[in-house]
Residue frames as qw, qx, qy, qz and C-alpha x, y, z in Angstrom:
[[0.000, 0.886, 0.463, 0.000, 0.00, 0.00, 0.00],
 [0.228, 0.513, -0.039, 0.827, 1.00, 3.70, -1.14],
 [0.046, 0.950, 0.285, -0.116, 0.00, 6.93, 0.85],
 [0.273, 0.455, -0.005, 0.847, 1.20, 10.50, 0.33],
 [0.212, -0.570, -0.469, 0.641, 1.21, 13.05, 3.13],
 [0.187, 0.700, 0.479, 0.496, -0.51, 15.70, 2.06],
 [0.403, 0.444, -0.235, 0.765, 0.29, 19.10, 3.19],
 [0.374, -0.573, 0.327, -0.652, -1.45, 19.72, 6.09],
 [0.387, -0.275, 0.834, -0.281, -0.36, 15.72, 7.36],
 [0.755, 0.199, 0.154, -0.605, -3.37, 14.42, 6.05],
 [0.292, -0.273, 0.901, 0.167, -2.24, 10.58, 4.79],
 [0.672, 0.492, 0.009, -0.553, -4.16, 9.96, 1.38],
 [0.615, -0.075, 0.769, 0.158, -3.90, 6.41, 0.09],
 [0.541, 0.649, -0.288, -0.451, -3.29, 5.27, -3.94],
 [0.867, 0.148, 0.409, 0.244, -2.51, 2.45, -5.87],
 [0.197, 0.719, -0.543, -0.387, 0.47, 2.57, -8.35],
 [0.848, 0.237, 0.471, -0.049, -0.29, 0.07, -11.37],
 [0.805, 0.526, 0.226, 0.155, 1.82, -0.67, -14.24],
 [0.390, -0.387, 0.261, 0.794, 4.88, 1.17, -15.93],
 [0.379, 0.510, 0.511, 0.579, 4.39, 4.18, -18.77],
 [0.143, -0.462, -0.191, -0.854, 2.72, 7.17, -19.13],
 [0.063, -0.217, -0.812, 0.538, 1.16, 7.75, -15.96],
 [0.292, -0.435, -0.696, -0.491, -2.60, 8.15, -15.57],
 [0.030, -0.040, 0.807, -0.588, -4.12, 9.44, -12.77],
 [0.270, -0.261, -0.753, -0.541, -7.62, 8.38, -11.58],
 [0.004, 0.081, -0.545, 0.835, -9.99, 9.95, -9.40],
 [0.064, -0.425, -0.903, -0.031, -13.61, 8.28, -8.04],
 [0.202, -0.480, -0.417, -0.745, -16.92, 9.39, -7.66],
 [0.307, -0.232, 0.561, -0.733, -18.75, 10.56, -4.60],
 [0.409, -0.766, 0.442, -0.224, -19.19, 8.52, -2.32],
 [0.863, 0.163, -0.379, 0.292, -16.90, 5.52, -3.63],
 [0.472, -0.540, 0.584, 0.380, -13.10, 4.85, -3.07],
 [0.282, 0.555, -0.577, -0.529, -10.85, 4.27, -6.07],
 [0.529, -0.031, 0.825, -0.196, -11.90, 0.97, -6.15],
 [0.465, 0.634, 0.223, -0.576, -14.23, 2.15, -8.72],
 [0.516, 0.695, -0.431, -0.255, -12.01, 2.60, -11.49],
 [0.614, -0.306, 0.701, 0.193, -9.80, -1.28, -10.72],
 [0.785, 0.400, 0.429, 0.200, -10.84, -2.71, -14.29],
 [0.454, 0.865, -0.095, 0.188, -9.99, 0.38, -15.92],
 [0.298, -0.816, 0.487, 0.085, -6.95, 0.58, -13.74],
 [0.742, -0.007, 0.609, 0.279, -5.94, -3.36, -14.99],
 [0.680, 0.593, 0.369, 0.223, -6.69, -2.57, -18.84],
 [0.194, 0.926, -0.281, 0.159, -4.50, 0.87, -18.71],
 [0.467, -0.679, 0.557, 0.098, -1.71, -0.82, -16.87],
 [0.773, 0.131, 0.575, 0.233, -1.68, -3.83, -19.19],
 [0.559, 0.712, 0.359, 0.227, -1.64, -1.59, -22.13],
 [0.639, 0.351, -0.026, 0.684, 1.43, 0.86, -21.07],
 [0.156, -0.733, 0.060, -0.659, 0.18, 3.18, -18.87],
 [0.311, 0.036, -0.683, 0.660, 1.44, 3.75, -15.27],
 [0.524, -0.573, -0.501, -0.382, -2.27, 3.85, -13.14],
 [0.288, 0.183, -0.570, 0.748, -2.61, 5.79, -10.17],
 [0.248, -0.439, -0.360, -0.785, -5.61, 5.62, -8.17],
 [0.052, -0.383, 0.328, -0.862, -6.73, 7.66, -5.53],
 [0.142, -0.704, -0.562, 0.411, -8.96, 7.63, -1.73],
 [0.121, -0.803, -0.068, -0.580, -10.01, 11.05, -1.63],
 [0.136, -0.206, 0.605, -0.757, -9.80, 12.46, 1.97],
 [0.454, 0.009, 0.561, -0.692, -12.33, 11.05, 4.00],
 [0.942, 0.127, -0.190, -0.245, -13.18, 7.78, 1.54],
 [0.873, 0.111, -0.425, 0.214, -11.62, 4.35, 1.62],
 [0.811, -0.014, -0.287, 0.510, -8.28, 3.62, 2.91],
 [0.175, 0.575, -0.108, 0.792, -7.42, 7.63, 3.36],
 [0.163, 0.018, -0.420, 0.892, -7.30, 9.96, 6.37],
 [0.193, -0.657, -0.719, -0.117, -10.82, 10.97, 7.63],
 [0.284, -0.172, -0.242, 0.912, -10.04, 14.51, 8.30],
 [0.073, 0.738, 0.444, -0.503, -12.18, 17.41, 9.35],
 [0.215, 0.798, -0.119, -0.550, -10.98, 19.97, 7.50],
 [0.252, -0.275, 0.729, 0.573, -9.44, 19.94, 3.92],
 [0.345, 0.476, 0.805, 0.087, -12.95, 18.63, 2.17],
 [0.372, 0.833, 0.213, -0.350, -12.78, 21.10, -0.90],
 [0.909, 0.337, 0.137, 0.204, -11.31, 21.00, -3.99],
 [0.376, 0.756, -0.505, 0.177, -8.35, 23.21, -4.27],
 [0.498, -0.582, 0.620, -0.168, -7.35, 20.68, -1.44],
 [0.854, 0.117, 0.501, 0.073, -8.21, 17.71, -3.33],
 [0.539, 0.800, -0.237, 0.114, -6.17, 19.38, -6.22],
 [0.152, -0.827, 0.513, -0.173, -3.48, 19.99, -4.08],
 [0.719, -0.298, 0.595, -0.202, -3.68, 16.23, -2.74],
 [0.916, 0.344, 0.144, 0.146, -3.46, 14.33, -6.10],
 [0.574, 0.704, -0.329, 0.259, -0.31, 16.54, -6.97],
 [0.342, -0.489, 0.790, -0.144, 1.56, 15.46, -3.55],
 [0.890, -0.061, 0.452, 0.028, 0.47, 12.11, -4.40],
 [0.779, 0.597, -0.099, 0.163, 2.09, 12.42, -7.82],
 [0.046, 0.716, -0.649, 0.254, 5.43, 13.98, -5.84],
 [0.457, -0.428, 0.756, -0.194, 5.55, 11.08, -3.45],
 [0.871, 0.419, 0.168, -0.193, 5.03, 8.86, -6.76],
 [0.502, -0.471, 0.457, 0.564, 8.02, 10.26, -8.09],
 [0.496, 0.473, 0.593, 0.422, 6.17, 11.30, -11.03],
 [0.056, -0.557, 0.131, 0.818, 7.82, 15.09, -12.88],
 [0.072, 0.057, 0.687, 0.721, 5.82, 14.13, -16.14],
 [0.467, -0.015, 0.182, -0.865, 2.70, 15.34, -16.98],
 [0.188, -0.005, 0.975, -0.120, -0.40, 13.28, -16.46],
 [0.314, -0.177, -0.616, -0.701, -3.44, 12.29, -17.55],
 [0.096, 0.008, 0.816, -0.570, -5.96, 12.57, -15.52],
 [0.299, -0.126, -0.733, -0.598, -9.57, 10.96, -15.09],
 [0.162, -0.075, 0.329, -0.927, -12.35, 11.81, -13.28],
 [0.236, -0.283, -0.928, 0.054, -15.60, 10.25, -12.25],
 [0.486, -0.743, -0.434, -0.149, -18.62, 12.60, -11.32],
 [0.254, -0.952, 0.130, 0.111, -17.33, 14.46, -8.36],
 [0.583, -0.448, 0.321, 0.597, -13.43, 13.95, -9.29],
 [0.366, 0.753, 0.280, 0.470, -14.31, 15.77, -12.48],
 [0.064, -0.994, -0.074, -0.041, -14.05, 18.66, -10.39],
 [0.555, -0.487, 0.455, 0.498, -10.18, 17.75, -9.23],
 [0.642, 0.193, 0.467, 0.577, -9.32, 17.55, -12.86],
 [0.135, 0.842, 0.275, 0.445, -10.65, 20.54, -13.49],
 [0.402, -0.906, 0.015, -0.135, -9.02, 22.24, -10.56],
 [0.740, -0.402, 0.311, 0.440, -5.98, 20.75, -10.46],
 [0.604, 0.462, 0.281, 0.586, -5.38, 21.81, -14.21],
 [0.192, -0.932, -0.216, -0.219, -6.20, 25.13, -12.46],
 [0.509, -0.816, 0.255, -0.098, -3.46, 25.18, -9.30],
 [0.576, -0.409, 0.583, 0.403, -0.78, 22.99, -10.64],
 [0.489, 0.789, -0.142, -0.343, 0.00, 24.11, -14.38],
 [0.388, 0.687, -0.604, -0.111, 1.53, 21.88, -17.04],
 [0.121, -0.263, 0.957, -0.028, 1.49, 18.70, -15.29],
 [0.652, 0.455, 0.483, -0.367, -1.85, 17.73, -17.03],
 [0.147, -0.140, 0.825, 0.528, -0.87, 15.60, -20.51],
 [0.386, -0.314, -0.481, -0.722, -4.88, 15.47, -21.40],
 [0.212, -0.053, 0.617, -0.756, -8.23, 15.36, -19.05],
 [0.388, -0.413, -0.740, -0.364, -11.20, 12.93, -19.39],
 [0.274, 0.031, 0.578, -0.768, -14.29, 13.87, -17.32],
 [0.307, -0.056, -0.904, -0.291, -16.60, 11.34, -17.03],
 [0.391, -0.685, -0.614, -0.038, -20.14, 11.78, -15.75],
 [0.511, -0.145, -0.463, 0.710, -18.78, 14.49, -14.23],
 [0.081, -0.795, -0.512, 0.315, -20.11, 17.36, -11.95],
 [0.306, -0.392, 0.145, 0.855, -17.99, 20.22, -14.05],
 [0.206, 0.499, -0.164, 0.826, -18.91, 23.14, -14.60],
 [0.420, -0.174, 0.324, -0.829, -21.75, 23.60, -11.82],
 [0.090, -0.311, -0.930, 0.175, -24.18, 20.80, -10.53],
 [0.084, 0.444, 0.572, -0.684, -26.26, 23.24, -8.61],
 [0.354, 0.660, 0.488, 0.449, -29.61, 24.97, -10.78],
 [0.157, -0.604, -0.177, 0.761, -29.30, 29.02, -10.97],
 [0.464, 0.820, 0.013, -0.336, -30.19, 31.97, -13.29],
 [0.288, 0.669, -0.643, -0.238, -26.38, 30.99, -15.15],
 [0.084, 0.128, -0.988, -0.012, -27.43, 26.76, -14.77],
 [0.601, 0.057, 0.162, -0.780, -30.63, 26.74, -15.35],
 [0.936, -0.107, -0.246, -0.228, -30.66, 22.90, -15.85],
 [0.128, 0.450, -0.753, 0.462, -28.77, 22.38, -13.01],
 [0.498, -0.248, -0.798, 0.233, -30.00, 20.29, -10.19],
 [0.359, -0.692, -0.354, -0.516, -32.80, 22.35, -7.92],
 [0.191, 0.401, -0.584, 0.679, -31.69, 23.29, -4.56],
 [0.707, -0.222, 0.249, -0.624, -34.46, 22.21, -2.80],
 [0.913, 0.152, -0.375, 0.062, -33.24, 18.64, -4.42],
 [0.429, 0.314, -0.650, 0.544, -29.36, 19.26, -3.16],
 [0.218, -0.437, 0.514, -0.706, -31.21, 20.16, 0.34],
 [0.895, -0.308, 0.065, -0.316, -33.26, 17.39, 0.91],
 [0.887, 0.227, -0.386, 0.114, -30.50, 15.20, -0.21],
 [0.023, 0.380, -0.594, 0.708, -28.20, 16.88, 3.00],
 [0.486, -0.324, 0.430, -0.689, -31.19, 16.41, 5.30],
 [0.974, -0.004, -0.181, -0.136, -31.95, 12.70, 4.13],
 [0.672, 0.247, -0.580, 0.388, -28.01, 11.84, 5.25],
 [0.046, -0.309, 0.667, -0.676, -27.73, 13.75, 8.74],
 [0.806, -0.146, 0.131, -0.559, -31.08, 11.81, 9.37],
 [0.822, -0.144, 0.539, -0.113, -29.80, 8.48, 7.99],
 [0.159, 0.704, -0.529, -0.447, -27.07, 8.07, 6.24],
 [0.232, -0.041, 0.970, 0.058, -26.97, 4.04, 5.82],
 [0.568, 0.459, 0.620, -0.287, -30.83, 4.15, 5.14],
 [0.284, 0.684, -0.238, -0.629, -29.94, 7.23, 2.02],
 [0.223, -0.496, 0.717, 0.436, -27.68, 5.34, 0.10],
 [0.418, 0.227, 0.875, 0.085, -29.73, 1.87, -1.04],
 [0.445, 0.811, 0.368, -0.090, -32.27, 4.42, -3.07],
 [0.044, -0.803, 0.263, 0.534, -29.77, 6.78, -4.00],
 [0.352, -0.210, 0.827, 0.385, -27.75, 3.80, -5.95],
 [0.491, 0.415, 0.765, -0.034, -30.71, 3.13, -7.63],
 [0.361, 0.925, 0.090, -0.082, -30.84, 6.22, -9.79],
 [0.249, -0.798, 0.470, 0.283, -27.25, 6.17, -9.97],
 [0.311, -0.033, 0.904, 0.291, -26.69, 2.65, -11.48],
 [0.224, 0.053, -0.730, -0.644, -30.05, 2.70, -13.75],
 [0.028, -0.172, -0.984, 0.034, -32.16, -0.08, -11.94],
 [0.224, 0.347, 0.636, -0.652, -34.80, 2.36, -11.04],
 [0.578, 0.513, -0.091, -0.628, -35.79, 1.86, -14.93],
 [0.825, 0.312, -0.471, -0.019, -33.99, -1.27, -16.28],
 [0.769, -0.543, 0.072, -0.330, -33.14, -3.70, -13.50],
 [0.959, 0.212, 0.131, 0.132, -31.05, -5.29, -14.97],
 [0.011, 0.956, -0.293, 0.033, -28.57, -2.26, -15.11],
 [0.151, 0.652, -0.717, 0.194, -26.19, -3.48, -13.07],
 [0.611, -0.034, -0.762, 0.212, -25.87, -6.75, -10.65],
 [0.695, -0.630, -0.338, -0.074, -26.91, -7.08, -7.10],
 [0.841, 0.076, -0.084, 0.530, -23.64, -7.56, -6.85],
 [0.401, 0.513, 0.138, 0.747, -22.47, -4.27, -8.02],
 [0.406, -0.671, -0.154, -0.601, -25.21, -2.43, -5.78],
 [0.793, -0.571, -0.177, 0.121, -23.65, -4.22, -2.65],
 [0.605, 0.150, -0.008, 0.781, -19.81, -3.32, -3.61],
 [0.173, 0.514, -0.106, 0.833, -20.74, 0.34, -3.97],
 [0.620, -0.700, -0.184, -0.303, -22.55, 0.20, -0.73],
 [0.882, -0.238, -0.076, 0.399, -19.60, -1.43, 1.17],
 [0.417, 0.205, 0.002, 0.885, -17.14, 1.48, -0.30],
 [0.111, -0.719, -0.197, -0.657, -19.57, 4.02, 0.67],
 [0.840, -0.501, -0.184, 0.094, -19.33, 2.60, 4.47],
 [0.757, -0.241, -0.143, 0.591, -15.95, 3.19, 4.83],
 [0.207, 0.496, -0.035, 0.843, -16.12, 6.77, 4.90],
 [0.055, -0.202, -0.608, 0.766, -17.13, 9.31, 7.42],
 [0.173, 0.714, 0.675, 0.064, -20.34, 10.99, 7.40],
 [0.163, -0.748, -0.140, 0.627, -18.67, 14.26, 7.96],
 [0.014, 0.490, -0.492, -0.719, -16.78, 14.32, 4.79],
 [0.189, 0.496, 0.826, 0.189, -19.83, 12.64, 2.93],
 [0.018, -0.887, -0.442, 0.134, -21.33, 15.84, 3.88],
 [0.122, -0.812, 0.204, 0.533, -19.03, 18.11, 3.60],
 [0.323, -0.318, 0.626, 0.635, -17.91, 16.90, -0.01],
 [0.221, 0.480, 0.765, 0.367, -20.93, 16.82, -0.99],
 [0.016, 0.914, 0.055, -0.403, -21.60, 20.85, -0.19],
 [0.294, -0.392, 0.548, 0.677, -17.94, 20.71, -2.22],
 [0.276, 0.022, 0.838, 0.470, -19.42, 19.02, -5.06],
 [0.100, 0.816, 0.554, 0.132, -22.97, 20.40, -5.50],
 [0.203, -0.924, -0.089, 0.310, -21.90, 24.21, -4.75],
 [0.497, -0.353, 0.488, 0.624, -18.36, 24.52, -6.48],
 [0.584, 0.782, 0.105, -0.192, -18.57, 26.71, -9.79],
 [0.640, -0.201, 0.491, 0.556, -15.49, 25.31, -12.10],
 [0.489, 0.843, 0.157, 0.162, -16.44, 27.96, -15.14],
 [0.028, -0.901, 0.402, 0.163, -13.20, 29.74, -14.26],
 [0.511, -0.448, 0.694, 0.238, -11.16, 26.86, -14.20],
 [0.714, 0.621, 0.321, -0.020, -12.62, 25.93, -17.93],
 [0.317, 0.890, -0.319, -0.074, -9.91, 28.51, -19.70],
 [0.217, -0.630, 0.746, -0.006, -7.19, 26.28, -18.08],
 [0.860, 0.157, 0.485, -0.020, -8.25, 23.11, -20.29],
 [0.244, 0.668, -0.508, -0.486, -5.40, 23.38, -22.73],
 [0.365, -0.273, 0.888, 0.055, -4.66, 19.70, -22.94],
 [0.356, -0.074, -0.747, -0.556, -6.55, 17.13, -24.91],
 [0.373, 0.115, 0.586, -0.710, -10.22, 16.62, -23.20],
 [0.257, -0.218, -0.860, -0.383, -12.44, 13.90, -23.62],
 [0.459, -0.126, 0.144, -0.868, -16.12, 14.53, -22.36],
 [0.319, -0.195, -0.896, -0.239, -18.15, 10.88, -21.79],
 [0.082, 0.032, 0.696, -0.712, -21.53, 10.89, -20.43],
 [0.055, 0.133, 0.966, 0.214, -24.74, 9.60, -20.30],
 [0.269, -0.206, -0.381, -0.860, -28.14, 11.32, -21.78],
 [0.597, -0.492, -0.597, -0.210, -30.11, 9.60, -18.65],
 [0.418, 0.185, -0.491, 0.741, -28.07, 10.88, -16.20],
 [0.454, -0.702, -0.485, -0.258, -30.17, 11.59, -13.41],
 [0.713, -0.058, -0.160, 0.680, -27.29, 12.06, -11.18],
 [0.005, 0.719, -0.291, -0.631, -25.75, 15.36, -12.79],
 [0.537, 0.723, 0.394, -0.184, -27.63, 16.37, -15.51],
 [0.562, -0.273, 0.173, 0.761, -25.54, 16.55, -18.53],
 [0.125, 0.864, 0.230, 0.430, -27.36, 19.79, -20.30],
 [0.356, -0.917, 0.173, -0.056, -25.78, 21.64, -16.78],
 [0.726, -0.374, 0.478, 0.322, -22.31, 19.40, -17.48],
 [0.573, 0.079, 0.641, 0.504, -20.72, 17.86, -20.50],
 [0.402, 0.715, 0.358, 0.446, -22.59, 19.46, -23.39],
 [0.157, -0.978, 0.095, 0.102, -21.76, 23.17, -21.38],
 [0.576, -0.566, 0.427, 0.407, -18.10, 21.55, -21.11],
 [0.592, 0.152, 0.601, 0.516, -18.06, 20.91, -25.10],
 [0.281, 0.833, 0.328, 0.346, -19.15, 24.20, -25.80],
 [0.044, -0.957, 0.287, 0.018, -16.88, 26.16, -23.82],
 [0.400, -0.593, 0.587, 0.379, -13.48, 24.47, -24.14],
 [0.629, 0.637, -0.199, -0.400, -12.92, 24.03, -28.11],
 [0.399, 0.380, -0.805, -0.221, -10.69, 21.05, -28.17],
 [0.334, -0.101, 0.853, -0.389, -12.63, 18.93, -26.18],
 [0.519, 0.047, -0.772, -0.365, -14.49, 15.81, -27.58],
 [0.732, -0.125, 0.233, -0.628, -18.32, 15.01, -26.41],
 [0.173, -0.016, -0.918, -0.356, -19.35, 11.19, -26.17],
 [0.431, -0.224, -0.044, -0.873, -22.56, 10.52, -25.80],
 [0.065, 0.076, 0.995, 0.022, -24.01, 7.13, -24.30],
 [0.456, -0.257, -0.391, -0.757, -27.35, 7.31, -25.83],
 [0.766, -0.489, -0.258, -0.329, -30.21, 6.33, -22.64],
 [0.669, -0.112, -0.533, 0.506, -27.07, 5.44, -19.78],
 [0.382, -0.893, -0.239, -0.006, -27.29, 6.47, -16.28],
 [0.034, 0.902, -0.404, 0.150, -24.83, 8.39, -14.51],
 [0.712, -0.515, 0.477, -0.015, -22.84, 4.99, -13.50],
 [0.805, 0.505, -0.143, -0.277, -21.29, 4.42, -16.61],
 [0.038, -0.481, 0.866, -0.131, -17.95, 3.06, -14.91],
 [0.366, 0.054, 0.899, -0.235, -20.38, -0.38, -14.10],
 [0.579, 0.600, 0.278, -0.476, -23.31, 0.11, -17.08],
 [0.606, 0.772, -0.190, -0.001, -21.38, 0.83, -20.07],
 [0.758, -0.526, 0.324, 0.211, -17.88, -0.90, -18.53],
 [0.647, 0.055, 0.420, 0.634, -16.07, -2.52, -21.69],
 [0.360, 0.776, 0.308, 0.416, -17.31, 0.44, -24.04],
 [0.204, -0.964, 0.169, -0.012, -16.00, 3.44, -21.45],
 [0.808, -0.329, 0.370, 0.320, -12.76, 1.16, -21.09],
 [0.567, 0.405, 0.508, 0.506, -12.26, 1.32, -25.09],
 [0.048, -0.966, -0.099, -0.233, -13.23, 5.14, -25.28],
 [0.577, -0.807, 0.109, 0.066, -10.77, 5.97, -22.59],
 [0.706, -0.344, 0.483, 0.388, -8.00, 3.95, -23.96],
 [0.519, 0.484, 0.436, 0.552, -8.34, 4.60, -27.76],
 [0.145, 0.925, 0.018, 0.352, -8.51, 8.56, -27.18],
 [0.573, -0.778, 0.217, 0.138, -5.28, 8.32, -24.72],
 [0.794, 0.065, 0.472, 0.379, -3.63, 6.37, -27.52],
 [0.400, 0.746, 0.428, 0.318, -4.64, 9.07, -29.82],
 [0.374, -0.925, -0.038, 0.046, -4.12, 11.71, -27.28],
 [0.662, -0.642, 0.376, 0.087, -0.51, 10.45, -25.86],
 [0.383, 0.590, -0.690, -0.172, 0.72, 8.08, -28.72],
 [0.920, -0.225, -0.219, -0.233, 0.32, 4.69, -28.58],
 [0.303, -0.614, 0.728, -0.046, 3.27, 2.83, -26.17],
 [0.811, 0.291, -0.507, -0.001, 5.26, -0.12, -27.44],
 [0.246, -0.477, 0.699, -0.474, 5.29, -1.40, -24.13],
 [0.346, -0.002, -0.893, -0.289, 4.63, -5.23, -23.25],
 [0.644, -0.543, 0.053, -0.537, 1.51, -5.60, -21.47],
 [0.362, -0.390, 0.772, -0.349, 1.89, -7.15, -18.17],
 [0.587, 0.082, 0.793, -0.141, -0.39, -10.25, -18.93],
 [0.262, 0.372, -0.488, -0.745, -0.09, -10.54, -22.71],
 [0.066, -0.114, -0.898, -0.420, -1.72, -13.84, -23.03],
 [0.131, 0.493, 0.787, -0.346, -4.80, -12.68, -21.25],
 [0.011, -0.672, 0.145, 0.727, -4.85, -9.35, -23.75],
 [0.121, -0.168, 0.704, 0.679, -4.17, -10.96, -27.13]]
């Protein structure tokens, strides 16, 4: 096991998969990096050095009062990259709330961002207002506060359900799938449940837009109940001009466990494109060929 101290002590755990181009990868509220393992196996096998992240106050990480906003969680992926030992720039990939880190970090740590996928993700603005007017209703983001400090353990089991799909096509995901993200959600605090979610619903990343120089993939799904992507993605493909929309036509906002092999492929074939392809040997070529 990795961690990285993070500047105010804070001890923020990461996996380090593979050898290449490094990658970093950052989950969705309220996972752990767990989230992203397949994709972490298929980029590592395929030349890319996979790095992926606890937030504060998920998984394996530190459970710390304070810190639970993004220029910290910027701050925190780029110690993890120092105490990696990684001075090249990365690629980084985002999930729903770690959209916003990618977007902030590209913001507070300049040049060490090689391209930026944001996937389902909550950039620019979640929240609805006169400038996000198909944002997410604030009477929504407030019950959804007052349904955790009441019962957080009860919240979750519906929440998933609009998250993964099932609460239209049952079949979405596995039982399975819906117990895993339940289990990773557990091992956090409630404080920084709560408090990252104020981070993540409240946080306006339109400034930090200008600072997408890099290549930028956009992937997200047109059901997205989640974070809506008329207030997300399509906003993100109209204000940064080299970025590239995908749509999944009818997918919910879990496309990391819905749409699995197809985001994999996406991800990898526009890093290849992005980066250049590597004439590295995967680690487990005969399972690959």
């Amino acid at each position: 096991m990795a961690y990285a101290t993070a500047a105010d002590g804070a001890q923020i755990y990461y996996k380090d998969w593979g050898k290449g181009r490094p990658a970093v990868l950052m989950h969705g509220w309220p996972l752990t990096g767990d989230t992203f393992d397949e994709m972490g196996i298929a980029l590592s096998e395929n030349g890319y050095r996979c790095i992926i992240i606890d937030r504060r106050g998920f998984g394996r990480s530190d459970k710390t009062w304070q810190g639970n906003d993004y220029d910290s969680y910027a701050d925190d992926v780029a110690a993890i990259l120092d105490d990696a030992g990684i001075d090249e720039p990365a690629a980084l990939i985002g999930f729903s709330m770690g959209g916003g880190e990618v977007a902030r970090f590209q913001s507070r740590h300049k040049g060490r961002t090689s391209a930026a996928i944001l996937i389902s993700s909550v950039v620019p603005h979640v929240a609805k207002s006169d400038e996000n007017p198909n944002g997410v209703p604030q009477d929504t983001l407030q019950d959804i506060t007052q349904a955790l400090k009441s019962d957080h353990q009860g919240f979750f089991p519906g929440f998933f359900e609009e998250f993964f799909g099932v609460d239209e096509n049952k079949d979405a995901v596995s039982d399975g799938v819906q117990r895993g993200a339940f289990q990773q959600t557990m091992q956090a605090s409630i404080h920084n449940i709560l408090a990252s979610a104020d981070a993540w619903a409240t946080t306006n990343f339109l400034p930090d837009l200008k600072n997408f120089d890099r290549p930028t993939l956009v992937i997200h799904g047109t059901k997205d109940k989640t974070v809506p992507i008329d207030a997300t993605a399509r906003v993100v493909a109209d204000k940064v001009k080299q970025a590239k929309l995908i749509e999944y036509d009818g997918s919910p906002h879990a496309v990391f466990a819905t749409d699995k092999e197809r985001l994999i492929d996406d991800v990898k074939n526009f890093l290849d494109d992005a980066l250049g392809e590597h004439s590295a040997i995967p680690l487990h070529s005969a399972e690959t060929a």
